[in-house]
N, C-alpha and C positions, 0 to 999 in steps of 0.2 A: 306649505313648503318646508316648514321646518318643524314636523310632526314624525314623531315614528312609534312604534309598538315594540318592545321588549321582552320576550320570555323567554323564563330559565329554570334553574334549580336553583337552590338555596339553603345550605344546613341551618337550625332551626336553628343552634345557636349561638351564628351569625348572623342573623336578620336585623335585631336591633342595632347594629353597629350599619349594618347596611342602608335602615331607613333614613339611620341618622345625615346619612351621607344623601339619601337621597332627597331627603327633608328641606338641601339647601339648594334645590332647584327647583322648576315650576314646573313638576310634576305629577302625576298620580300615581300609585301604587299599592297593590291587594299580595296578600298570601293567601295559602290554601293548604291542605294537609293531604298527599296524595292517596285515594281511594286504593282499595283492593287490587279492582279490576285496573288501574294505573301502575300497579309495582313492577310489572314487567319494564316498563319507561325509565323508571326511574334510578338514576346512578348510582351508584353504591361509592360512600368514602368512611373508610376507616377507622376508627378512634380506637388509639393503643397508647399503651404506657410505654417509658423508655425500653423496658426490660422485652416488649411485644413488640411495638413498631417493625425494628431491622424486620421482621420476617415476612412485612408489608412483602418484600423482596419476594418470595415462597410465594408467597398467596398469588401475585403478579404475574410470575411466571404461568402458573396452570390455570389456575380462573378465580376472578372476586367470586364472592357469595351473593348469593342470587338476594336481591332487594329484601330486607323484611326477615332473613334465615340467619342463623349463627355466624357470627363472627370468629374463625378456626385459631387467631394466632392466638390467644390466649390459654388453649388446650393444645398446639401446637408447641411454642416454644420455648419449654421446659425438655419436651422427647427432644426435640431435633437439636439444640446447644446440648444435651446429655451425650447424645447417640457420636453428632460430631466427633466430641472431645474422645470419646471413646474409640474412636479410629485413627485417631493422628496420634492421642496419648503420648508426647514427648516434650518435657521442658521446654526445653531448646527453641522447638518449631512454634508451642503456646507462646513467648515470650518476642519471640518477631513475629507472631500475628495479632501480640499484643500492642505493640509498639508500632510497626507498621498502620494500626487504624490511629492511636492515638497522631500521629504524626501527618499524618493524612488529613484525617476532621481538623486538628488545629492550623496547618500552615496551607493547604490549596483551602479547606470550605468545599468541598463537592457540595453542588445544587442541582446536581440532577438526581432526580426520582432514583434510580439505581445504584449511584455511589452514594444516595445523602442513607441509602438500605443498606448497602454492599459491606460500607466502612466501619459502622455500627456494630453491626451482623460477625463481621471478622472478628472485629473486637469480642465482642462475648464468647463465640467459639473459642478464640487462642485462650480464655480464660478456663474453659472449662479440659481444654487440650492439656494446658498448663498442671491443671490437680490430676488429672488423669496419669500425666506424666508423672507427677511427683508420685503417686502411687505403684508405679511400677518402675519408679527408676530410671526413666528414659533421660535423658541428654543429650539428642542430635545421637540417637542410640546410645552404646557404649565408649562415646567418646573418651569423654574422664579416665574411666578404669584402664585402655590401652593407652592412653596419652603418659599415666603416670608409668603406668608398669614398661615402657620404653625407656624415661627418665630413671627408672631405679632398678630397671635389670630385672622385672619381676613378672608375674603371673596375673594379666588382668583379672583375674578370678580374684585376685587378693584386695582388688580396689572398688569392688563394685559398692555403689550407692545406696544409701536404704531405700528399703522401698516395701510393700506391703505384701506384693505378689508378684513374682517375675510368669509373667505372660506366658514364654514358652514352653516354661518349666509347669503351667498349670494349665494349658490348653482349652484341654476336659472342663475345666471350672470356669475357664472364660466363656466356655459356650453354652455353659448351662445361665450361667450368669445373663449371657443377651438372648437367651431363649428366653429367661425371666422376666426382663426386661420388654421382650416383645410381647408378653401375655399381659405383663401390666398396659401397654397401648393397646393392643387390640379390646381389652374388658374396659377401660377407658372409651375409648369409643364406643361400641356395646353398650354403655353406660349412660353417653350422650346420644343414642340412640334412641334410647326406653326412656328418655327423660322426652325429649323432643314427640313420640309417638302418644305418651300422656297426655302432655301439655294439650294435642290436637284432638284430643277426647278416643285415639286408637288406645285403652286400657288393654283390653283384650289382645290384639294383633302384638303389642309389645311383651306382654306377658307369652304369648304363646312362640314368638319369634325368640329375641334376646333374653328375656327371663327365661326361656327352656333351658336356653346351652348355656345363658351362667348356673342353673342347677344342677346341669349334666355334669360341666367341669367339678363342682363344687362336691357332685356324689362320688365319680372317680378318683379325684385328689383325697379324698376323705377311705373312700375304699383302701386307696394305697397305700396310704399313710397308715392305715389302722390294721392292713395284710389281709382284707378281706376285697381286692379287688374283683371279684367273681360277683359277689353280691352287690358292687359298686356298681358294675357295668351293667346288671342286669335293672337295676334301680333308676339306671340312667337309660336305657332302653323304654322302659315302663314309662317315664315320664314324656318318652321321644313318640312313643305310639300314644300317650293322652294327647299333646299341646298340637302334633302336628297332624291329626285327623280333624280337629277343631274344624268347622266351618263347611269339611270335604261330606259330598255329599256319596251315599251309597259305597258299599266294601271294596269295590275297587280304586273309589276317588280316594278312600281313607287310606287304604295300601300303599298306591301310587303316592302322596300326601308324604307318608313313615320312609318308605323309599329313598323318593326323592331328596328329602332332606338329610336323610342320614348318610347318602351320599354327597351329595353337594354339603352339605354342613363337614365333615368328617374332611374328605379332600380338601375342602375350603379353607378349614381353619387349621390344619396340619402346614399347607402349604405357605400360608401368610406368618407365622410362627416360626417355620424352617426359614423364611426369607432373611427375619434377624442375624443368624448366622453369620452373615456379611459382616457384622458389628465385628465378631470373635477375629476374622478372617484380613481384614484389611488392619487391623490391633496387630495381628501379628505381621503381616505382608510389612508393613512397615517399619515393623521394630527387626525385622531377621536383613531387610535391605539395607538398612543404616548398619547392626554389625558387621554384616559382608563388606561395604566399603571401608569399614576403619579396620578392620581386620588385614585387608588390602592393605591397608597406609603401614598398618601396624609392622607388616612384615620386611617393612624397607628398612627399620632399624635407626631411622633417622627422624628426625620431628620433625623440618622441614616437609620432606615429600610425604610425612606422613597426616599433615594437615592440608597439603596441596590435595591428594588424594581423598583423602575424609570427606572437605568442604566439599568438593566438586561432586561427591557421591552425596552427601547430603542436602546438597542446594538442587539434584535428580527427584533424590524422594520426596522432599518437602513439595518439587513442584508438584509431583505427580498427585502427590496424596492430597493436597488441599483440594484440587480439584477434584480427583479420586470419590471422595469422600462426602464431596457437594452435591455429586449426582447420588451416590449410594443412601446417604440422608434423604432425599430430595425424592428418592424412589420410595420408602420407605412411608413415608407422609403421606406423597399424593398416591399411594395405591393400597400399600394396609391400612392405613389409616384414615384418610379423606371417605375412602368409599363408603366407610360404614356410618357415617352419619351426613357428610359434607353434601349442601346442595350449591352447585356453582351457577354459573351462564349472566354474573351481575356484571353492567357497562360501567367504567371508570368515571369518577366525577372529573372533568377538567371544568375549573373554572374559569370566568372570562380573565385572561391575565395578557402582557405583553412577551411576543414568542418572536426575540428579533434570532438572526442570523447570523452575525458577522461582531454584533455589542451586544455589551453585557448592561443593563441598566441596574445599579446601583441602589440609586435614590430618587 
């Protein structure tokens, strides 16, 4: 009558603390190491460092990692707090999404799974928004420079900020910049691609798949740089009919094989690449909204209505764009990124805990 049976999961290196506890009851209790054909079953939980954790959040939303495969956020988030900061890029707005987590994590304590990610998560972005900003000068836009130039009768052009690169004025180079930026993820994954198909004893299948097209890119870039792109692309051709006939049987498998690839690889990787873009586009989308509104304030001649106006155009864009910018990062990961190596479909570990409704249990 007062017998029951117990089974669960158990991270390994929690166990000892587990027995101990259960050590002080009249009980029995076995562990086991879940088999192969078991990992479908089996939960998946996390272990990340401060700087990886938040992104628990990312990984949450789209899917854990399937039992036993790579854990993403540690090759994830370095791009996705880069990429961020690179679209908000303004003092002002890094410095309230800096202070809004600090202020958050120390005085409520979120313990839910999504703010204990959420609050963290902010935080790091506003930090990377913050140097981004300071790089180009941003302040809730160009607040500063028309704030003074009202006060002393003058030419916001006279007041503007240092800064490294002013965004609008350098377009062109912003976009070459997050096309660059997108080639280093995407060869990055490609990279964790060929490592993962090794590791499984696919030597071959890797070399002929991702080792092709990082020596195609490697023969073009190289042609181009050196003004000899004719013989680049022809070298990268040559290479695209050895790797990708490999295995195809008879002249038409081998054809179809060169084909196929050269179109889908070609469209493929043009288009994940052009998707970065977005980085250059929402940089500036934000920084040209924030002028239009102070420019607005600016023309009232007055500091009053001209902060009345500013703030309220700036408290528009900041909303827009943090959100903005969650989903465009967010696109960015789970679709250029995840697909080329990421295996998902893992179940959430919940372990046995108490899940009241109404109280909060403390202690």
């Amino acid at each position: 009558e007062t017998t029951f049976l117990l089974e669960g999961w158990v991270p390994e290196e929690v166990w000892p603390k587990l027995k101990g506890e259960l050590d002080r009851w009249p009980c029995a209790c076995e562990v086991s190491d879940p088999g192969p054909d078991e990992y479908p079953q089996v939960p998946v939980k996390l272990k990340n460092n401060p700087l990886t954790k938040p992104l628990n959040m990312v990984t949450d939303m789209y899917s854990l990692p399937a039992y036993g495969t790579l854990d993403p956020n540690p090759l994830m988030a370095p791009f996705f707090i880069l990429f961020y900061g690179m679209m908000m890029a303004d003092m002002g707005y890094g410095l309230i999404m800096m202070i809004a987590a600090a202020v958050v994590i120390k005085k409520a304590k979120p313990d839910g799974a999504t703010m204990q990610y959420m609050m963290p998560l902010l935080g790091l972005c506003g930090v990377s928004t913050f140097l981004w900003g300071a790089a180009t000068g941003g302040f809730f836009g160009d607040l500063i420079p028309q704030l003074l130039a009202i006060l002393n009768h003058g030419e916001a052009a006279d007041y503007t900020l240092p800064k490294l690169f002013d965004p609008l004025d350098k377009a062109v180079n912003v976009l070459v910049g997050a096309l660059v930026l997108g080639v280093l993820q995407i060869f990055t994954g490609m990279a964790v691609s060929m490592y993962k198909q090794i590791r499984q004893g696919e030597t071959m299948a890797a070399l002929c798949n991702e080792g092709a097209w990082f020596l195609v890119f490697i023969l073009a870039g190289a042609g181009f740089a050196l003004g000899q792109l004719q013989a680049g692309l022809i070298a990268a051709v040559v290479v695209l009919v050895i790797t990708q006939s490999y295995g195809k049987k008879g002249i038409v498998g081998k054809a179809m094989g060169v084909f196929g690839s050269l179109y889908n690889g070609i469209t493929g990787y043009f288009s994940d690449i052009l998707s970065y873009s977005r980085l250059m586009a929402l940089m500036l989308a934000g920084a040209v909204t924030a002028q239009v509104f102070n420019t607005l304030g600016a023309m009232s001649g007055n500091v009053f209505f001209f902060f009345v106006i500013a703030l309220v155009g700036n408290a528009l864009n900041f909303a827009l764009n943090i959100l903005g910018c969650f989903v465009h990062d967010m696109r960015l990961q789970c679709l250029e990124y995840f697909g080329r190596f990421y295996e998902d479909g893992g179940k959430p570990f919940n372990p046995l805990a108490l899940n009241t409704k109404y109280y909060k249990v403390v202690k």
